[in-house]
N, C-alpha and C positions, 0 to 999 in steps of 0.2 A: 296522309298525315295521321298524327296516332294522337288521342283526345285520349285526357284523363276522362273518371265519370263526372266531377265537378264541368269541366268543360262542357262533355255532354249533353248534362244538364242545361247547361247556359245555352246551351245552342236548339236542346229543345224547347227549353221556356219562349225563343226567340222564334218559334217556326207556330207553339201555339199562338202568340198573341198576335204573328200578322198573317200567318196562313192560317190558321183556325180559328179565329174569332175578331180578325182582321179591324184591331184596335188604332183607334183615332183620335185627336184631342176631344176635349171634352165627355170623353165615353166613361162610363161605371163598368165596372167587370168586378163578377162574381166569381169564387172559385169554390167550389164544393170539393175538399181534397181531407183525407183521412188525418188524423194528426201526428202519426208516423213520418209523414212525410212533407215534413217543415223546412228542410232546402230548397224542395222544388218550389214547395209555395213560395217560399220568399224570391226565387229566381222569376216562378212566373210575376209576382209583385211587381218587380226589378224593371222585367219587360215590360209590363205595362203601363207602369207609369214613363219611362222611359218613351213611350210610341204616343202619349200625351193623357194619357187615363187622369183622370178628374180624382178616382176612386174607387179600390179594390178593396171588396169585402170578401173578408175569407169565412165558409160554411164551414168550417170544423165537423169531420164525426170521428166514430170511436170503435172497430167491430164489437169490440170484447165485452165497453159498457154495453150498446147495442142487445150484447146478446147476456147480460146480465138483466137486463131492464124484462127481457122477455121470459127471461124465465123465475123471476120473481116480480116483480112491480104485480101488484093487486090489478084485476082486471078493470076496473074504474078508473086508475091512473092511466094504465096502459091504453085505453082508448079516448082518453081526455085529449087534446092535441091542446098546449097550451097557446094565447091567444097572438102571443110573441111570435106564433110559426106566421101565421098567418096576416099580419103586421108587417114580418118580414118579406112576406110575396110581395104585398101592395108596395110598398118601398122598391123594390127590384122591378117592381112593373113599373111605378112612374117615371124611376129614371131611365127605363129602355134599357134596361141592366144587358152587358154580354155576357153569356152565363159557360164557366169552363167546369165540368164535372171530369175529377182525375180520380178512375178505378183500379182499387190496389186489391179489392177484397178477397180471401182466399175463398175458393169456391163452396167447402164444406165449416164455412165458420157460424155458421148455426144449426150444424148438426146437431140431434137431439132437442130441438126445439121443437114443441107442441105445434102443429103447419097450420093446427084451428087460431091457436095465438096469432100466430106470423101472420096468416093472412086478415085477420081482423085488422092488425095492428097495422099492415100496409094500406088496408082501405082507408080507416081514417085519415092518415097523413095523405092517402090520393085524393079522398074529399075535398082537406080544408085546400090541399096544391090543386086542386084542381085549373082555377085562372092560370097558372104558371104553367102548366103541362100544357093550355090548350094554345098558349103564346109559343109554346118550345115547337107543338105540331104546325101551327096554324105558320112557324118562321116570322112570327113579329118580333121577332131579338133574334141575333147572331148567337150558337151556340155550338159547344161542340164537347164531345166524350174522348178523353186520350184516358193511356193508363200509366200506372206507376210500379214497381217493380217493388214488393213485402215480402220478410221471409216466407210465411204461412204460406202465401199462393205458390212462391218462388218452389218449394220444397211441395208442394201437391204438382209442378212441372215438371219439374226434375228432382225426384224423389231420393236419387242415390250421391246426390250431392250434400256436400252441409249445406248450414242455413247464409254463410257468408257465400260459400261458390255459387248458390245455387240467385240468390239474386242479384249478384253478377252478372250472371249468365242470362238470366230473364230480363235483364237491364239491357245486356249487348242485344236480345231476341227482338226486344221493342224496337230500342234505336234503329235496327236494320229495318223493320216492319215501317216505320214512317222516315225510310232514306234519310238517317241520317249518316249514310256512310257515304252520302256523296258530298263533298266540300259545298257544292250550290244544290242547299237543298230545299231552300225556295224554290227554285230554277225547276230542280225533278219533279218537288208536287206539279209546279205548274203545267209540265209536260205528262204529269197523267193524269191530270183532270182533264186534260186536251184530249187525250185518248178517250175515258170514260164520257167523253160529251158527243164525241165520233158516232159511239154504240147508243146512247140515248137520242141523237138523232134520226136514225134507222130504224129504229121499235118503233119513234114516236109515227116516222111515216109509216107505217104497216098500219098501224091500229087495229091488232088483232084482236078478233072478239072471245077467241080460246087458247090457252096454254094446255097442253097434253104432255105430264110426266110421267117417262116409263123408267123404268130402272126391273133387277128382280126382286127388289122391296116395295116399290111402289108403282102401283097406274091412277094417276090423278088428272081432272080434268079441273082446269080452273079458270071461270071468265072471265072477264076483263069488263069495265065500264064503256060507254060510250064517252067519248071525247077525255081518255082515259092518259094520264100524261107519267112518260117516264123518267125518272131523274136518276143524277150521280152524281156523285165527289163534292160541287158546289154548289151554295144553294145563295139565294139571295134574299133581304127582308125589303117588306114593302118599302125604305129608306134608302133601299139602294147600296144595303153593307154585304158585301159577300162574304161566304163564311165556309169550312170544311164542317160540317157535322159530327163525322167519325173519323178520327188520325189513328190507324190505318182506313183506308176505306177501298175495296176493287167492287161494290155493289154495283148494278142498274136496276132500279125498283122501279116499282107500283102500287097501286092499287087491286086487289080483286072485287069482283062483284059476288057479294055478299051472300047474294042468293042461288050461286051460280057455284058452287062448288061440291065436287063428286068425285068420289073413290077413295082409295086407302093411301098411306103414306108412313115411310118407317123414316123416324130423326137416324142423321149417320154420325153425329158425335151426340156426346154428353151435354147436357147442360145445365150450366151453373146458373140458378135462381132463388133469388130472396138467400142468399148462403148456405143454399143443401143443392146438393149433386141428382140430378136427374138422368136416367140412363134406358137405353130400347125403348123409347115410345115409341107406342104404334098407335095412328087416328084413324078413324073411318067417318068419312065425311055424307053430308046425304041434304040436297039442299041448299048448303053452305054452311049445315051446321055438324059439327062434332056429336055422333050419334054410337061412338065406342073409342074409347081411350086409353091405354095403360103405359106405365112404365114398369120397366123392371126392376131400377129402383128410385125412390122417390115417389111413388103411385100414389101416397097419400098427400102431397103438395102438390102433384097434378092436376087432382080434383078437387082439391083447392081452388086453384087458379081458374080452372075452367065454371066454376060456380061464383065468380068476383061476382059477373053481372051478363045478362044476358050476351053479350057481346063478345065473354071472352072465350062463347063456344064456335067462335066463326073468324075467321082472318081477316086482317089489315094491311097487311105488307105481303107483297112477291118479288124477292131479289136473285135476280141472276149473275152471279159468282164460277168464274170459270175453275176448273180445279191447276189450271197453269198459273195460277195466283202465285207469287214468291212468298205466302203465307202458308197456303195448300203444300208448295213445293218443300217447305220448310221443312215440313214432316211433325211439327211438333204441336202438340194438342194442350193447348192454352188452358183449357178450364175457362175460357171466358168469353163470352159471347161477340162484345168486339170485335176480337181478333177470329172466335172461332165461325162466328158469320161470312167473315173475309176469305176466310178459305173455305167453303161451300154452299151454292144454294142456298136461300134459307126462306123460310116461310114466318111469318108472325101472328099468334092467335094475340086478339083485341082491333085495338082503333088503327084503323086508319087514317093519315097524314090528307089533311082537307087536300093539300097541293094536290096529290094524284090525280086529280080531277079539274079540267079547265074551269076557271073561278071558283073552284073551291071555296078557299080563303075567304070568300066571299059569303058565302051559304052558314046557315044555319044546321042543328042538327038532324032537324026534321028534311030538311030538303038535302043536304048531304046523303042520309039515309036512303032517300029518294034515287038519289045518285047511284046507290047501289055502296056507297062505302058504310063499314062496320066500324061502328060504334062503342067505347066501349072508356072504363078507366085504367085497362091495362094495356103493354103493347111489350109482346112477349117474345123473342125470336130463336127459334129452332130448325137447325141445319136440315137440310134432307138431300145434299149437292152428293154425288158420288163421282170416279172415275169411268162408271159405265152406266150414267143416267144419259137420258136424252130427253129432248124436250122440241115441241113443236108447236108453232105457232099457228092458228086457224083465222083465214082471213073472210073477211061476210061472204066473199063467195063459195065457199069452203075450200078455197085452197089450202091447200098443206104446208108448210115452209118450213122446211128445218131450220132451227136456232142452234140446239146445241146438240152434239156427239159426242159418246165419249169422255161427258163433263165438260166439253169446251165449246167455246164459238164456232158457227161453223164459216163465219165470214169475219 
């Protein structure tokens, strides 16, 4: 069947609010979505109240103000957070808010921004968000990340198209990335969260104490926690709401152990962060911490980022992403972490997600820490999946186990 984009639309608003944030009467749902893209919000609207939503508030933002406010606003304004942000957390906190954040942003749309500005001015707003970030890790609200399809990004995608074809074209890239090219596209999420639950059952039974990545970019050795727990696709809140986190998603994550990470590692795509383009990092790990860094370019937002706060020189996440992904297979390189997660490997410097860890959720920071997970206000993810990485798992007895070959599963 052939679907106008309007349809499209309608059918993706229709797959985020009960596959991805899997809305119910009486539910609040939040929508953080740019102000470009005012059909989709009103469609996701449409859906959720329609699935019984109480109340959809829409988070409006702006790139262009965004990035006018940073490079003039007095540095006094600029790290003032006024008290209304923070107002608005606790409001979304007591009603259990379902939180949808739709990324449209193009990857270089704070080029030439001062990275000392940028990054102050993300810290504050990480501050005052802090209760909200630690409800989004911690999974006490349903929530999940889709994107949306802007010329800006569209045209840094596919660059030799206009601005009409080209987000088009990144419109048709999405849709197929979260199947909606199949009529029952309920029906297909549900068959590959089935799959992605297949694979997180099998890591969970191993409980390997070591991950070992070679590639010829990289040999890294990376531990694992005790009682260290791996997830995919679904995630559920203490209420009992299941929820897609990421639309697209082909991850099985974890956690690493904090203090347990050694050797070098080269990023195999770009990545887009805070709106400037980051390109050839290379880390040298020692410890678990970041102890040599660079990009080729973006090297002055790099070490930004790695200076937020003690924690953002050590990793929180380890996702294994096969490269037979229908993202990976796609061939096309998003500029967006998302999707560009999706198709390879990927590693994340900051916090780690309390779940990784049997009772997490439960613990404190101090005792999470304890646990071996990293800490931190940022949670940053860069690919490192290649076609000819391998990767192996080390079990307490030191056996060896192949995971992946080749980039892929080996089971």
């Amino acid at each position: 069947m052939t679907y106008t984009l309007s349809d499209q639309l309608t059918r993706y608003a229709d797959l985020i609010i009960h596959t991805g944030v899997a809305v119910k009467p009486g539910d609040t749902v939040v929508v953080t979505i740019s102000s470009d893209q005012s059909e989709l919000a009103e469609k996701i609207g449409s859906a959720a109240y329609a699935a019984g939503a109480v109340e959809v508030l829409t988070d409006w933002h702006n790139d262009a103000l965004d990035r006018q406010k940073l490079l003039h606003a007095p540095d006094e304004r600029l790290l003032t957070v006024p008290p209304m942000y923070a107002d608005q957390i606790e409001y979304w906190l007591q009603h259990h808010a379902k939180r949808i954040s739709v990324h449209s942003q193009a990857p270089n749309a704070l080029a030439g921004v001062d990275p000392e500005r940028a990054a102050a001015y993300r810290r504050a707003l990480g501050t005052v968000g802090q209760p909200w970030r630690v409800a989004i890790q911690n999974n006490d609200i349903a929530w999940t990340v889709v994107a949306a399809a802007s010329p800006q990004w569209a045209q840094t995608v596919f660059p030799q198209l206009s601005a009409a074809g080209a987000t088009m074209k990144l419109w048709e890239a999405i849709f197929k990335t979260v199947r909606l090219g199949d009529d029952d596209y309920r029906g297909a999420w549900a068959a590959h969260i089935k799959k992605l639950a297949e694979r997180t059952a099998w890591l969970n039974q191993q409980q390997f104490t070591e991950l070992h990545y070679t590639s010829p970019r990289t040999d890294l050795h990376i531990g694992l926690p005790a009682h260290h727990v791996w997830m995919a696709g679904e995630a559920q809140t203490p209420a009992g709401d299941t929820f897609v986190p990421n639309m697209p998603t082909e991850e099985v994550f974890t956690a690493p152990d904090r203090t347990r990470i050694n050797g070098r590692v080269t990023a195999t795509k770009p990545l887009a962060y805070g709106g400037q383009l980051l390109t050839g990092m290379q880390f040298t790990f020692r410890d678990g911490q970041v102890v040599q860094a660079t990009a080729d370019q973006g090297n002055d937002v790099l070490q930004h980022l790695l200076a937020t706060d003690a924690g953002a020189r050590s990793l929180g996440e380890v996702a294994l992403v096969p490269d037979q992904s229908s993202i990976a297979q796609s061939g096309i390189l998003f500029y967006s972490t998302l999707f560009d997660e999706n198709a390879a490997s990927h590693l994340a410097l900051g916090a780690a997600y309390p779940f990784s860890v049997a009772g997490g959720t439960q613990m404190d920071d101090a005792q999470l820490t304890a646990a071996g997970l990293n800490r931190s206000q940022v949670h940053v993810d860069f690919m490192v999946g290649s076609s000819d990485m391998s990767i192996d798992g080390l079990q307490a007895d030191g056996t060896s186990v192949p995971v992946f070959r080749a980039g892929n599963w080996v089971r």
